[in-house]
N, C-alpha and C positions, 0 to 999 in steps of 0.2 A: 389610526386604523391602517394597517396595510396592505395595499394593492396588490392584484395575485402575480404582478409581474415581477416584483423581486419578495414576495414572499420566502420566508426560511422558514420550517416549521420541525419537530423531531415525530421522529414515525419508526416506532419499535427499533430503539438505540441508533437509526440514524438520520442525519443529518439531512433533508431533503433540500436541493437547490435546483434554479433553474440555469441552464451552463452558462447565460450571459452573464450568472452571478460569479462566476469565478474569471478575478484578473489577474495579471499577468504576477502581482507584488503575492496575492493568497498561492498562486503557482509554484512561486518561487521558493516561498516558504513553507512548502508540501516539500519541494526537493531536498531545502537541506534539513529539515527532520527526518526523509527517508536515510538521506545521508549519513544523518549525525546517529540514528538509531541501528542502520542496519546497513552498515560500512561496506562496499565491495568486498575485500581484503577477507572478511569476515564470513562473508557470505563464502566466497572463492571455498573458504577453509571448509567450513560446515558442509556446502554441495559435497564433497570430496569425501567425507566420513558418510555422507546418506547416498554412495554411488548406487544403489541395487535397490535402495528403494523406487516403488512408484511415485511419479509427480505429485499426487493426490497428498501421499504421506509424506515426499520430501517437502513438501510445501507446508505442512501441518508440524510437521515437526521442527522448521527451523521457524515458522511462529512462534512455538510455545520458546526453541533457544531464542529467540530475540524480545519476546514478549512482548509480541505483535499481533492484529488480529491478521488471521489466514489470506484477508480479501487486500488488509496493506503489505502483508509478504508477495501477494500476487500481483501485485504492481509494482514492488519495487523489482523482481524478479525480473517482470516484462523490460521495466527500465534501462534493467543490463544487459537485455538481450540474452538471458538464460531462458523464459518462456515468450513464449505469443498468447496473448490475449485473444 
């Protein structure tokens, strides 16, 4: 049975955690799959072709190019310092 203190549980497609449940090794390896999926470089290029959109759509739209959902485009975004969260 487990305890609600590191309970994990799924709750309408996501992942429910308590933040002491995430270290420093699961961190890391958030990074480089932002990384490995949705390259600076790439990103750079795509902002550049979506200049006159809104945040709203540039952000939707280079999920569907990266085939990412909208909420990991908006953290990787933040990452680079193209948005504030």
């Amino acid at each position: 049975m487990l305890d609600n203190q590191s309970a994990s549980f799924l709750d309408d497609a996501k992942i429910m955690r308590r933040s002491s449940d995430w270290n420093s090794d699961e961190h890391q390896a958030n990074r480089f799959a932002a990384a490995l999926l949705m390259p600076r470089a790439l990103i750079d290029s795509a902002l550049e072709k979506t200049l006159w959109f809104p945040w709203d759509d540039k952000k939707s739209c280079l999920a569907k190019t990266f085939q990412v959902s909208e909420e990991s485009m908006g953290y990787r975004l933040n990452s680079l310092g193209k948005i504030s969260l």
